[in-house]
PDB file as gemmi writes it, atoms N, CA and C in Angstrom:
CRYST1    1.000    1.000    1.000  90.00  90.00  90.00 P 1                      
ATOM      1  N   UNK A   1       0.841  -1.172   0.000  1.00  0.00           N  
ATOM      2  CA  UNK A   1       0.000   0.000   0.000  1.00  0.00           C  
ATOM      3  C   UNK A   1       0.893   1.245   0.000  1.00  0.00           C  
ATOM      4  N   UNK A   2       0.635   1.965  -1.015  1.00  0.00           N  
ATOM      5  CA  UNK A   2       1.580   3.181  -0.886  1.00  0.00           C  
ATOM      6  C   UNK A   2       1.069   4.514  -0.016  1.00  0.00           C  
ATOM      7  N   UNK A   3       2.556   4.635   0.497  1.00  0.00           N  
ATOM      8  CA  UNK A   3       1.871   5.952   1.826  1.00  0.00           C  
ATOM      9  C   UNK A   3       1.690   7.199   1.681  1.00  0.00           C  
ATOM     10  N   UNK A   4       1.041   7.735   2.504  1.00  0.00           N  
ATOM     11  CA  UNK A   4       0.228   8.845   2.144  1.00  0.00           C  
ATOM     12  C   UNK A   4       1.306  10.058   2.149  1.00  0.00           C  
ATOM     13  N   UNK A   5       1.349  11.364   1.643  1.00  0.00           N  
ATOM     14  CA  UNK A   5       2.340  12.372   1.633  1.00  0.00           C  
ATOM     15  C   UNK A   5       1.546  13.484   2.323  1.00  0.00           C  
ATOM     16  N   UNK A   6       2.806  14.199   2.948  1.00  0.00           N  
ATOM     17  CA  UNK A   6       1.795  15.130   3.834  1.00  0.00           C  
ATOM     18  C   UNK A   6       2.778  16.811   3.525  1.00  0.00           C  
ATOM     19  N   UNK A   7       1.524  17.465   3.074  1.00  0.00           N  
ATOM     20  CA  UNK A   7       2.160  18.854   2.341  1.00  0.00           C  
ATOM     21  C   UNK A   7       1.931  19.987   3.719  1.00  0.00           C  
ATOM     22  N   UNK A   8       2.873  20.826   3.250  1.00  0.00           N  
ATOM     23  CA  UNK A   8       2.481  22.197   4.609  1.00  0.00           C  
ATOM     24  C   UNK A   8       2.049  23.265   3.863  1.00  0.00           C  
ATOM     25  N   UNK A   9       1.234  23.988   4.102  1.00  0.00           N  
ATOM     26  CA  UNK A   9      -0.061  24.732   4.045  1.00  0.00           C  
ATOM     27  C   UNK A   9       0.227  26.291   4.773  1.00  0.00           C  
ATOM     28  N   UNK A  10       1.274  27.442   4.215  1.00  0.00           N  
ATOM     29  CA  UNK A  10       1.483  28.415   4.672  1.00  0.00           C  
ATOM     30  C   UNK A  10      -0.110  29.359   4.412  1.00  0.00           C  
ATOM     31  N   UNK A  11      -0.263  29.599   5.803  1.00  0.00           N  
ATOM     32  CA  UNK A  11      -1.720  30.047   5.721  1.00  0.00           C  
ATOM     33  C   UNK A  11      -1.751  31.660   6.117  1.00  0.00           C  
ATOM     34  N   UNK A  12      -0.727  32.100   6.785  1.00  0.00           N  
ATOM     35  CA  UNK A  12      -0.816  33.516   7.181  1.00  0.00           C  
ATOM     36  C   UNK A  12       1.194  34.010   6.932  1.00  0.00           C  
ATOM     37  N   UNK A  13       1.589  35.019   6.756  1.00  0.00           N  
ATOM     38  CA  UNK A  13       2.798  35.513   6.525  1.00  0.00           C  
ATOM     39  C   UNK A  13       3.313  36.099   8.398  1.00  0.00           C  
ATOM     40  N   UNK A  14       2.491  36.279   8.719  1.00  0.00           N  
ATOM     41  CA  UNK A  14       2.436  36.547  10.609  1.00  0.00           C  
ATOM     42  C   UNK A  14       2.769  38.336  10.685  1.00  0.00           C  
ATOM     43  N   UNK A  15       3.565  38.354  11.449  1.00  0.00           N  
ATOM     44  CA  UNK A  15       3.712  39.503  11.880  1.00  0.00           C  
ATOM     45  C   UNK A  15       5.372  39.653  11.911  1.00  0.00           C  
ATOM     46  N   UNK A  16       6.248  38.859  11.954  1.00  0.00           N  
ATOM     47  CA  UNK A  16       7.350  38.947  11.229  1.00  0.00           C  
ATOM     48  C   UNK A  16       8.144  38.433  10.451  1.00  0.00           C  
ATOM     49  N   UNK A  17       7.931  39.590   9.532  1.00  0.00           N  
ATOM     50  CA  UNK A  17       7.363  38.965   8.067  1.00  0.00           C  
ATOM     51  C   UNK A  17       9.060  38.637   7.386  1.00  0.00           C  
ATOM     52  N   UNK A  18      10.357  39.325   8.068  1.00  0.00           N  
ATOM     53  CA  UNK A  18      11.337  39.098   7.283  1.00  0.00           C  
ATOM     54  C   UNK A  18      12.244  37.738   7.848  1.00  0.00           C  
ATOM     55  N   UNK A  19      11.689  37.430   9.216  1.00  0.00           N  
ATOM     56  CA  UNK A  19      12.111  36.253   9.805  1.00  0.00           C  
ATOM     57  C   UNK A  19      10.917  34.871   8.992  1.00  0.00           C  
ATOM     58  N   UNK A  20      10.131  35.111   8.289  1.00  0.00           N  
ATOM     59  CA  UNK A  20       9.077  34.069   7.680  1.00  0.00           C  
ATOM     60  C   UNK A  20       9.650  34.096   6.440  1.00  0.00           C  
ATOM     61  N   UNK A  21       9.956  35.145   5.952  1.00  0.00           N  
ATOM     62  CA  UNK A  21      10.621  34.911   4.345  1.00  0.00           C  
ATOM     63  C   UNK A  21      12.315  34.132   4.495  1.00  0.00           C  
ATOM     64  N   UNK A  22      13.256  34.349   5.478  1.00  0.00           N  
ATOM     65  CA  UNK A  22      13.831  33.332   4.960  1.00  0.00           C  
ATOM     66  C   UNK A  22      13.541  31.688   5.625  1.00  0.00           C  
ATOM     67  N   UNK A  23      12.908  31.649   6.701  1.00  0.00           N  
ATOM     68  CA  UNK A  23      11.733  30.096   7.036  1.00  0.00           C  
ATOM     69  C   UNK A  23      11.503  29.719   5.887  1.00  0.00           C  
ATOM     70  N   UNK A  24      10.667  30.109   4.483  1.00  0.00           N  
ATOM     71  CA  UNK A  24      10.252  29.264   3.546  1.00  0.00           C  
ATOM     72  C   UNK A  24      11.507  29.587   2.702  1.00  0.00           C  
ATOM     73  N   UNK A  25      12.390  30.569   2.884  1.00  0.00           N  
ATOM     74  CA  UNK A  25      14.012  29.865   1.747  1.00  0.00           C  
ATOM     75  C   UNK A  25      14.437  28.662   2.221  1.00  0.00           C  
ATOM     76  N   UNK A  26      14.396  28.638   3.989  1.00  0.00           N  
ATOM     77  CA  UNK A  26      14.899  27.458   4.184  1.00  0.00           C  
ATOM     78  C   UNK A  26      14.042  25.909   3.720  1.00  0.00           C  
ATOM     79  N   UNK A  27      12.931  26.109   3.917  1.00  0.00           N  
ATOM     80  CA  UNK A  27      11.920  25.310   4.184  1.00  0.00           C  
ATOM     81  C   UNK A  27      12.073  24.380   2.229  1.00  0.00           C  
ATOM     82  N   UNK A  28      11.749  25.329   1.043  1.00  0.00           N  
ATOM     83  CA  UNK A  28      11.736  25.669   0.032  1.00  0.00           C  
ATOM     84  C   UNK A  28      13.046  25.148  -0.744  1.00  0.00           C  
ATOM     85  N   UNK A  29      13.800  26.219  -0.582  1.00  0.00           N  
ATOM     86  CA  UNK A  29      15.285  26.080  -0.823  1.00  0.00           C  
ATOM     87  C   UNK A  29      14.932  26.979  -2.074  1.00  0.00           C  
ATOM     88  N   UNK A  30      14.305  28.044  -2.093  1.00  0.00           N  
ATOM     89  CA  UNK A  30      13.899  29.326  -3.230  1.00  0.00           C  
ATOM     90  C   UNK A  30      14.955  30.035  -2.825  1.00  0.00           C  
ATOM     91  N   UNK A  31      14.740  31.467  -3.854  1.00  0.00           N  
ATOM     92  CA  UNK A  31      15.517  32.543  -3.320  1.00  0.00           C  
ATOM     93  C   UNK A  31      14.710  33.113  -2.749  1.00  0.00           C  
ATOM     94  N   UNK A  32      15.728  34.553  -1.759  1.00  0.00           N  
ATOM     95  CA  UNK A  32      14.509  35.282  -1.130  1.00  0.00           C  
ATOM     96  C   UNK A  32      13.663  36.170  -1.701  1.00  0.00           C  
ATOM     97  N   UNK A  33      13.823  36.655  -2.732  1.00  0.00           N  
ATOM     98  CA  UNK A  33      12.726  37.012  -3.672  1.00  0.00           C  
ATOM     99  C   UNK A  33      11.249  36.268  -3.797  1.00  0.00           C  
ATOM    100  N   UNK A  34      11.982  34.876  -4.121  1.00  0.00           N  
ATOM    101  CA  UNK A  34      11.047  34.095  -4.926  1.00  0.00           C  
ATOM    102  C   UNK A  34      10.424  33.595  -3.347  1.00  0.00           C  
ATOM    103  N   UNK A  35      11.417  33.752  -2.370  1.00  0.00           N  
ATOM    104  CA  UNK A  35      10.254  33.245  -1.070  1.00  0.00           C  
ATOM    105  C   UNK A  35       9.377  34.275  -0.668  1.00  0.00           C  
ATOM    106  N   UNK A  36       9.688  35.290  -1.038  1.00  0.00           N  
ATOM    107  CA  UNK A  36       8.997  36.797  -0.708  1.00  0.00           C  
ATOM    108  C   UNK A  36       7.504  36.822  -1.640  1.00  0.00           C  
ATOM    109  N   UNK A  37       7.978  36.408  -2.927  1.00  0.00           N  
ATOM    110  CA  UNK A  37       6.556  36.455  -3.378  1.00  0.00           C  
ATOM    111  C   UNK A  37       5.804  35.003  -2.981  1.00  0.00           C  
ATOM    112  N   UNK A  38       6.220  33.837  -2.290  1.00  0.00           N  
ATOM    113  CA  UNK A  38       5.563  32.900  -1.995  1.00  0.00           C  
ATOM    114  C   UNK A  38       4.604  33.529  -1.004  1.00  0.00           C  
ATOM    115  N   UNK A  39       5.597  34.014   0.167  1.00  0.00           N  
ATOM    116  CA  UNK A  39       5.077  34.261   1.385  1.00  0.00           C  
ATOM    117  C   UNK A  39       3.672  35.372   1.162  1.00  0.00           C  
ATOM    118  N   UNK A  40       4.128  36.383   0.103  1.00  0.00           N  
ATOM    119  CA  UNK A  40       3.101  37.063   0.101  1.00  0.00           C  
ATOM    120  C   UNK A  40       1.559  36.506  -0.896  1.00  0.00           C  
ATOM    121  N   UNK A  41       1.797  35.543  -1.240  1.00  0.00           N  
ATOM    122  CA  UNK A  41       0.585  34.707  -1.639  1.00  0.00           C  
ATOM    123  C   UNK A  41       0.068  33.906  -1.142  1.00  0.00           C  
ATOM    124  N   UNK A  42       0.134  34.134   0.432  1.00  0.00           N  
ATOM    125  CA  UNK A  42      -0.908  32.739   1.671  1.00  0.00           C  
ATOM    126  C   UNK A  42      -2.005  33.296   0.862  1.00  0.00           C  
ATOM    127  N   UNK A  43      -2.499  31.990   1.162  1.00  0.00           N  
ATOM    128  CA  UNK A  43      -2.643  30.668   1.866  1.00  0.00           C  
ATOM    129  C   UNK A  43      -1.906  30.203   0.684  1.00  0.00           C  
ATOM    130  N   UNK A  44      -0.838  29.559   0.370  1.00  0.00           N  
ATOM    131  CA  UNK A  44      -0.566  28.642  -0.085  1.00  0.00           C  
ATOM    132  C   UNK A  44       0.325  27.597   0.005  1.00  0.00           C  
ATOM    133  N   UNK A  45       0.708  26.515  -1.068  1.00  0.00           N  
ATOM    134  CA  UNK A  45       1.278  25.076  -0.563  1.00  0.00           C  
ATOM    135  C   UNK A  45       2.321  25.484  -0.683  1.00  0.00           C  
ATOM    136  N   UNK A  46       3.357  25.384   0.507  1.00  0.00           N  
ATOM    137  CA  UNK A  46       5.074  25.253   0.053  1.00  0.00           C  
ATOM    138  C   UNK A  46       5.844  24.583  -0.087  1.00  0.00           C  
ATOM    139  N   UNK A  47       5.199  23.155   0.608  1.00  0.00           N  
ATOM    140  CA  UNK A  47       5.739  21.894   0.022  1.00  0.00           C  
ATOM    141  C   UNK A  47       5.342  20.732  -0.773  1.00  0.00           C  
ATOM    142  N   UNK A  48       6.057  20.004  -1.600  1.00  0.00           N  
ATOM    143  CA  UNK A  48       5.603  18.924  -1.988  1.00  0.00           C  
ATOM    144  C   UNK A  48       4.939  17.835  -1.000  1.00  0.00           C  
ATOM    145  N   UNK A  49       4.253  16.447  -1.663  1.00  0.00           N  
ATOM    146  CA  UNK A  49       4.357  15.273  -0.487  1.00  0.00           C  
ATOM    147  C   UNK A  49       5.318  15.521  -0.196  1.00  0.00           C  
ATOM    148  N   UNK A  50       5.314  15.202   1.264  1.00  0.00           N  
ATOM    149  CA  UNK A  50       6.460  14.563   2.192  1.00  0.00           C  
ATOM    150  C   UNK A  50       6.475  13.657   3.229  1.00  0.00           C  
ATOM    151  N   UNK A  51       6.838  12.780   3.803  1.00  0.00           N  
ATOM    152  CA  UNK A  51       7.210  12.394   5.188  1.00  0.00           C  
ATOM    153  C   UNK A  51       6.593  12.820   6.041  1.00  0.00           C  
ATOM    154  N   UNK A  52       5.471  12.489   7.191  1.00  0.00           N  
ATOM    155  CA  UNK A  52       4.796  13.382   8.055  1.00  0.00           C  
ATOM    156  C   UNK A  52       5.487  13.973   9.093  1.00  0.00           C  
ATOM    157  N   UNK A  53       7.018  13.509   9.393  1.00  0.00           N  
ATOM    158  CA  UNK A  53       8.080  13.775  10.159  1.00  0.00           C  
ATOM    159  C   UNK A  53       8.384  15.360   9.539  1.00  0.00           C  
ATOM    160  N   UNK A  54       8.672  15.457   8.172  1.00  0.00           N  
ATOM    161  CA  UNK A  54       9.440  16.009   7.290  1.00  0.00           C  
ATOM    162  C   UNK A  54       8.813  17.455   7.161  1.00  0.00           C  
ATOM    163  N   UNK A  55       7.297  17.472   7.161  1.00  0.00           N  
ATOM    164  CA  UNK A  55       6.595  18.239   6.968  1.00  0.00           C  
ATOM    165  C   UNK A  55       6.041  19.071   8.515  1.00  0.00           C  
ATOM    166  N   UNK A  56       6.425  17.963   9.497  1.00  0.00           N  
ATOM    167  CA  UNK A  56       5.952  18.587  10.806  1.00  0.00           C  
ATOM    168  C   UNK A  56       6.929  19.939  11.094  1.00  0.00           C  
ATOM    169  N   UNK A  57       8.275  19.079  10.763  1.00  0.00           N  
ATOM    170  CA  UNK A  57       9.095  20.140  11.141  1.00  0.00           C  
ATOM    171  C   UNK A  57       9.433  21.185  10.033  1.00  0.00           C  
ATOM    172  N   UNK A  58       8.957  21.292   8.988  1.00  0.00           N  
ATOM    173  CA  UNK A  58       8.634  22.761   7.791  1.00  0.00           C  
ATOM    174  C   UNK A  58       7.584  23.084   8.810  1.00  0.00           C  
ATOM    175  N   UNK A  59       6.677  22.934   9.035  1.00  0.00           N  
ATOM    176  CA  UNK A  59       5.458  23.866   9.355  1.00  0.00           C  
ATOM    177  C   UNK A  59       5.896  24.168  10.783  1.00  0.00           C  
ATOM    178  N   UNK A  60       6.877  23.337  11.730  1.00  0.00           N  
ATOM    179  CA  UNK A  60       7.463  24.077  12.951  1.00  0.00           C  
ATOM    180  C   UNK A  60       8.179  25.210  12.576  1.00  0.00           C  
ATOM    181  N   UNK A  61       9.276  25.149  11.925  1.00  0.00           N  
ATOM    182  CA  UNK A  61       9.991  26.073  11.158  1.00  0.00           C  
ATOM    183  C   UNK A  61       9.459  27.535  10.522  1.00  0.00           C  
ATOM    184  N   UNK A  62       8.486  27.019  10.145  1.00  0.00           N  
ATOM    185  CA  UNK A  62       7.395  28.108   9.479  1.00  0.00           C  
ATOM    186  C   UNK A  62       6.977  29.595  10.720  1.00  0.00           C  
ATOM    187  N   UNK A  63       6.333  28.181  11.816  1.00  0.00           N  
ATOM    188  CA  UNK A  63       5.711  28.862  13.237  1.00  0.00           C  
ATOM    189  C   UNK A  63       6.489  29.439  13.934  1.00  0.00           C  
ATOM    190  N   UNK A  64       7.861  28.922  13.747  1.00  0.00           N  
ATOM    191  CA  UNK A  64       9.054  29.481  14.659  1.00  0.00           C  
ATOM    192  C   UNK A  64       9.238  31.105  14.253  1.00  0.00           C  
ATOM    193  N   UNK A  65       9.181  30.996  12.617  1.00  0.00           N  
ATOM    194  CA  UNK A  65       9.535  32.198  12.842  1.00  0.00           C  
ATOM    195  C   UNK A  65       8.211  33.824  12.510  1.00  0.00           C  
ATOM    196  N   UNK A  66       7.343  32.598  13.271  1.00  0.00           N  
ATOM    197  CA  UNK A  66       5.988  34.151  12.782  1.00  0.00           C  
ATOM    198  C   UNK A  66       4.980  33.316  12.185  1.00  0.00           C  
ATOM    199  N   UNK A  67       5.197  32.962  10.709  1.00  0.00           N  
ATOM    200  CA  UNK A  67       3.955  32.201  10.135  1.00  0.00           C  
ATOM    201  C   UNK A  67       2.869  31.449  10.579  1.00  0.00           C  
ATOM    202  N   UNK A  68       2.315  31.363  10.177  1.00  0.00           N  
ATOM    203  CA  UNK A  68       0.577  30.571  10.339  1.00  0.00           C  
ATOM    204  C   UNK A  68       1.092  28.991   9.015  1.00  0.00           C  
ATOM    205  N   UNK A  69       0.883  28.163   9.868  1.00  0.00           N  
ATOM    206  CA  UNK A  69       1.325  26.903   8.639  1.00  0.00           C  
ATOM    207  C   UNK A  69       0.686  25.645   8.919  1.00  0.00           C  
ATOM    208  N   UNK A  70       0.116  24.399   8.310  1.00  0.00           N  
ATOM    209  CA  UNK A  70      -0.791  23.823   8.831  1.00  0.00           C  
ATOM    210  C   UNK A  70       0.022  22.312   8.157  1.00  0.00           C  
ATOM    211  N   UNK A  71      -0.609  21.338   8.231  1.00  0.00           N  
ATOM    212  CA  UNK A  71       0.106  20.040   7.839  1.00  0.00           C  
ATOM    213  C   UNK A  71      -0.663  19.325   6.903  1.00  0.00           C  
ATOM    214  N   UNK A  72      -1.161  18.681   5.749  1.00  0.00           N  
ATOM    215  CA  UNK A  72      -2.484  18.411   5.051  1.00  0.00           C  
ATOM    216  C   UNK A  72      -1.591  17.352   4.276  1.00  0.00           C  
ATOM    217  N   UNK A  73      -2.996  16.402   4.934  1.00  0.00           N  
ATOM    218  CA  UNK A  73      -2.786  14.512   4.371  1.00  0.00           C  
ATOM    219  C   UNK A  73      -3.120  14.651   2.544  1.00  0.00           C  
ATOM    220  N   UNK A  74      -2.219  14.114   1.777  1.00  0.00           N  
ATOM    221  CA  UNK A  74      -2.637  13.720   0.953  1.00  0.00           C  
ATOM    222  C   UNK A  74      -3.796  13.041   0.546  1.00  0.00           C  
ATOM    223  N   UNK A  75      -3.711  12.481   1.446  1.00  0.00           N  
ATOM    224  CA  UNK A  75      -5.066  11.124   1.035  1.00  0.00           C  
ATOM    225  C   UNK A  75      -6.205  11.601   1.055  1.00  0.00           C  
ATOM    226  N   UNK A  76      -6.554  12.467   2.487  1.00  0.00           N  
ATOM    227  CA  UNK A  76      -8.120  12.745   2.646  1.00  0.00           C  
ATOM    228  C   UNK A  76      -8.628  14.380   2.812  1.00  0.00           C  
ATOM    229  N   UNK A  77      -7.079  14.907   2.498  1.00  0.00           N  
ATOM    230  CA  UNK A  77      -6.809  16.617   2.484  1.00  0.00           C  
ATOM    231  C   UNK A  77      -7.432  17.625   4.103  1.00  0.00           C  
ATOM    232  N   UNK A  78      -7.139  16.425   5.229  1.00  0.00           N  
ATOM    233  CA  UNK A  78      -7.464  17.279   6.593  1.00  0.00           C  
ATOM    234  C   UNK A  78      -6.402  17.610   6.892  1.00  0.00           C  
ATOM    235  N   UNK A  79      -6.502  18.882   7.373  1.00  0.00           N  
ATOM    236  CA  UNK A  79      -5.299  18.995   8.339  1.00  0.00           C  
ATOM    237  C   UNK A  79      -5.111  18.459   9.594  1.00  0.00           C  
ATOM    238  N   UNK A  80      -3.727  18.386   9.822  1.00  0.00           N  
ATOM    239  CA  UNK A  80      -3.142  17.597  10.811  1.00  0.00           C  
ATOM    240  C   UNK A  80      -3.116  18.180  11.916  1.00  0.00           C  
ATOM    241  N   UNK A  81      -3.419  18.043  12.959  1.00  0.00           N  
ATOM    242  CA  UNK A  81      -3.196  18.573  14.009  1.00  0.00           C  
ATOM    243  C   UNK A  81      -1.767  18.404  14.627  1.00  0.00           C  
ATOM    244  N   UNK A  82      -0.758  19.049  14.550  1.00  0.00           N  
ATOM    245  CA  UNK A  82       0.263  18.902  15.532  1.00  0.00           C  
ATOM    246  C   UNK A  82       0.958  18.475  16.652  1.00  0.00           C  
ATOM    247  N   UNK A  83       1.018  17.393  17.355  1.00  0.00           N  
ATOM    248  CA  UNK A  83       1.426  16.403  18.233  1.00  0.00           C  
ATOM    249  C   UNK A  83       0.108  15.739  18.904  1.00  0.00           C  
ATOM    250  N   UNK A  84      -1.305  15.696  18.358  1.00  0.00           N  
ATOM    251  CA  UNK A  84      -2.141  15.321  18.559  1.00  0.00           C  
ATOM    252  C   UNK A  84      -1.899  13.459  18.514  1.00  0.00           C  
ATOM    253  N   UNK A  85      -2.749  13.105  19.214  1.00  0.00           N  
ATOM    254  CA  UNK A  85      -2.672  11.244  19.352  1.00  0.00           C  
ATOM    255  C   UNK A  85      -3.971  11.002  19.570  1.00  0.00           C  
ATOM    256  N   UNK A  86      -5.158  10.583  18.703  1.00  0.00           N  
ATOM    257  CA  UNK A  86      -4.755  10.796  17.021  1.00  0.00           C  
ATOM    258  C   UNK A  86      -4.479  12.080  16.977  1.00  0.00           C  
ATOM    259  N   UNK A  87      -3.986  11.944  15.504  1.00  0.00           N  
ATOM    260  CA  UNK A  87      -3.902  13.292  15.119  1.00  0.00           C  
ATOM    261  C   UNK A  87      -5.383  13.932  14.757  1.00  0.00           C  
ATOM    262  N   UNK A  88      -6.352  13.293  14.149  1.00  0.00           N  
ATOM    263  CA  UNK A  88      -7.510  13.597  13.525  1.00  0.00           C  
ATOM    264  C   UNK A  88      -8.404  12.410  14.040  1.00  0.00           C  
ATOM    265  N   UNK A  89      -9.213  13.094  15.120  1.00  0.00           N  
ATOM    266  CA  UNK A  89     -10.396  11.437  15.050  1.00  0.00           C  
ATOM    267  C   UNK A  89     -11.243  11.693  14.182  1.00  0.00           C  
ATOM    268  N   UNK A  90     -11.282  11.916  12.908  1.00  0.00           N  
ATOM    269  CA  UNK A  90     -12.230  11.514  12.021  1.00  0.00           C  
ATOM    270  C   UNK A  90     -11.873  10.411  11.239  1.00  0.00           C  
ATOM    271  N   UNK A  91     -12.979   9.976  10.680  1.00  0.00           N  
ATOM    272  CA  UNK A  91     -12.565   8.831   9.908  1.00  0.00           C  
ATOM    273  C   UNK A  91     -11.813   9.376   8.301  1.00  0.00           C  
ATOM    274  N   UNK A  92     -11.019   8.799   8.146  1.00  0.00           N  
ATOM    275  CA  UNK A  92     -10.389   9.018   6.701  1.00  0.00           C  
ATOM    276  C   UNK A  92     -11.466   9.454   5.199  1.00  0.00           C  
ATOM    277  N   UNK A  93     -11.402  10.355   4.907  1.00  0.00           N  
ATOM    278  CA  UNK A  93     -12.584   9.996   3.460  1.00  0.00           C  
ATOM    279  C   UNK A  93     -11.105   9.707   2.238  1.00  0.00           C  
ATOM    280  N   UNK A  94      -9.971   9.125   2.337  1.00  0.00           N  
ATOM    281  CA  UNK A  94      -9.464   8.899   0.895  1.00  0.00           C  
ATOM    282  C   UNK A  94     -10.264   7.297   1.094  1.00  0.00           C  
ATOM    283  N   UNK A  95      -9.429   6.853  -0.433  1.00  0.00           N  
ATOM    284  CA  UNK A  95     -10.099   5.567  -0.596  1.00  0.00           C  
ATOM    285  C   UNK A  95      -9.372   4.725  -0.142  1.00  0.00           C  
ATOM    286  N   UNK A  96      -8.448   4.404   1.060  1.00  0.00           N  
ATOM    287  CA  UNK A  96      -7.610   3.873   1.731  1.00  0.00           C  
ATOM    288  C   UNK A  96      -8.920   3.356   3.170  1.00  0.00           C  
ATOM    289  N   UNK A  97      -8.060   2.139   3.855  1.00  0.00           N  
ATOM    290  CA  UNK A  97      -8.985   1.951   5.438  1.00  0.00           C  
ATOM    291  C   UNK A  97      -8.111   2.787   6.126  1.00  0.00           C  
ATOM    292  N   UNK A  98      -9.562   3.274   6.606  1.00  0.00           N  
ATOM    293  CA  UNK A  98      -9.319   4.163   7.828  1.00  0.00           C  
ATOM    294  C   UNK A  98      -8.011   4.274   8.692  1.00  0.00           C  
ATOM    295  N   UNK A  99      -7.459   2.778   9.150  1.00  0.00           N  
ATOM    296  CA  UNK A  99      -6.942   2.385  10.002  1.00  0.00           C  
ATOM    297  C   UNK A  99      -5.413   2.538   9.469  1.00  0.00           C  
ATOM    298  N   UNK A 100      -5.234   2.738   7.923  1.00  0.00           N  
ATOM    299  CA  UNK A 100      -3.723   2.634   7.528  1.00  0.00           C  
ATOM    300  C   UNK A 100      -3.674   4.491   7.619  1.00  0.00           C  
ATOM    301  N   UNK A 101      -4.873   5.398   7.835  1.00  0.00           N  
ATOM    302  CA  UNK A 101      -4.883   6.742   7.606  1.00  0.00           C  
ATOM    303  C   UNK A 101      -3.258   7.272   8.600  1.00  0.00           C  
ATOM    304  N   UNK A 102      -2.431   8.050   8.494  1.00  0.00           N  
ATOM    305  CA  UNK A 102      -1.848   8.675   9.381  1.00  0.00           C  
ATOM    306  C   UNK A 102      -2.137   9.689  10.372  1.00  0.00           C  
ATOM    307  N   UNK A 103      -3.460  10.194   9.080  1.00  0.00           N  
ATOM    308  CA  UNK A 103      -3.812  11.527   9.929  1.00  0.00           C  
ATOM    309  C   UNK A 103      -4.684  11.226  10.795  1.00  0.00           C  
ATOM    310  N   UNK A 104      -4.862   9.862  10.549  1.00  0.00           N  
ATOM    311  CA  UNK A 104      -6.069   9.198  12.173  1.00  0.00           C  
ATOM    312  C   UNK A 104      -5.385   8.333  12.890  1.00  0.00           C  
ATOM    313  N   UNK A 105      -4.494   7.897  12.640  1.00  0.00           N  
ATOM    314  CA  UNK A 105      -3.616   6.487  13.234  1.00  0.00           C  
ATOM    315  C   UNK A 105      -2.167   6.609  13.136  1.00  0.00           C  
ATOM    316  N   UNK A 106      -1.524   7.871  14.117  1.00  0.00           N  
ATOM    317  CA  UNK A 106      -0.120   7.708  13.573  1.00  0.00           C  
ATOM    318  C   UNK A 106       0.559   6.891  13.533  1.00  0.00           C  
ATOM    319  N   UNK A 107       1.940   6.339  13.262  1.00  0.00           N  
ATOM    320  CA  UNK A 107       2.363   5.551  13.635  1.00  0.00           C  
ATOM    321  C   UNK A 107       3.312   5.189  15.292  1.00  0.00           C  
ATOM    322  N   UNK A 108       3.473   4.327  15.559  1.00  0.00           N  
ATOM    323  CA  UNK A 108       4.012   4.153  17.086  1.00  0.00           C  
ATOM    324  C   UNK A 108       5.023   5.332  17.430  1.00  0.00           C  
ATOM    325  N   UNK A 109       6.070   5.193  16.604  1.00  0.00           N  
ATOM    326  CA  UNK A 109       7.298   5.895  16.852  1.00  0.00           C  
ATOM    327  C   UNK A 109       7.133   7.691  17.134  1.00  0.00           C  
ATOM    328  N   UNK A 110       5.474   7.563  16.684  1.00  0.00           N  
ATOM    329  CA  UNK A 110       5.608   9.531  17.191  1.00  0.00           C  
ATOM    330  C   UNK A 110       5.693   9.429  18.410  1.00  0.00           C  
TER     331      UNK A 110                                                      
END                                                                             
């Protein structure tokens, strides 16, 4: 069964805004230009799938420095709640069981 990818979701630019523009150079690996006009187009996606590890810590990164950033399952497009266990008690709507969902069933090692 192939696993689900989990994208981060820059939703607000915050309130400091030149410590958030280089967060998504880092996050990204853009220039700061090109993160400047990212940042100034929230809500939007800044990462590809990723790793739900991979993506927790972009959207920490994000928060660290000001931004608004959220975590969103491929599979069933909820956002993730952040060190939540579950992360999401809803049931999954991709076409996967519920039970392989991440964003409802993390795995042990979180």
């Amino acid at each position: 069964m192939e696993e689900p990818g989990f994208r981060v979701l820059l939703r607000e630019a915050g309130d400091r805004k030149m410590e958030a523009v280089r967060a998504v150079r880092t996050v990204t690996g853009l220039s700061l230009w090109n993160s400047k006009l990212l940042l100034d187009s929230a809500p939007v996606v800044v990462t590809g799938p990723n790793w739900l590890e991979v993506a927790d810590e972009a959207a920490r990164l994000l928060e660290d420095a000001g931004a608004r950033a959220a975590v969103l399952c491929d599979w069933c497009d909820r956002t993730i709640t952040r060190g939540a266990d579950p992360m999401d008690p809803a049931p999954c709507k991709g076409p996967w069981p519920a039970e392989a969902c991440r964003a409802s069933c993390p795995p042990a090692s979180l």
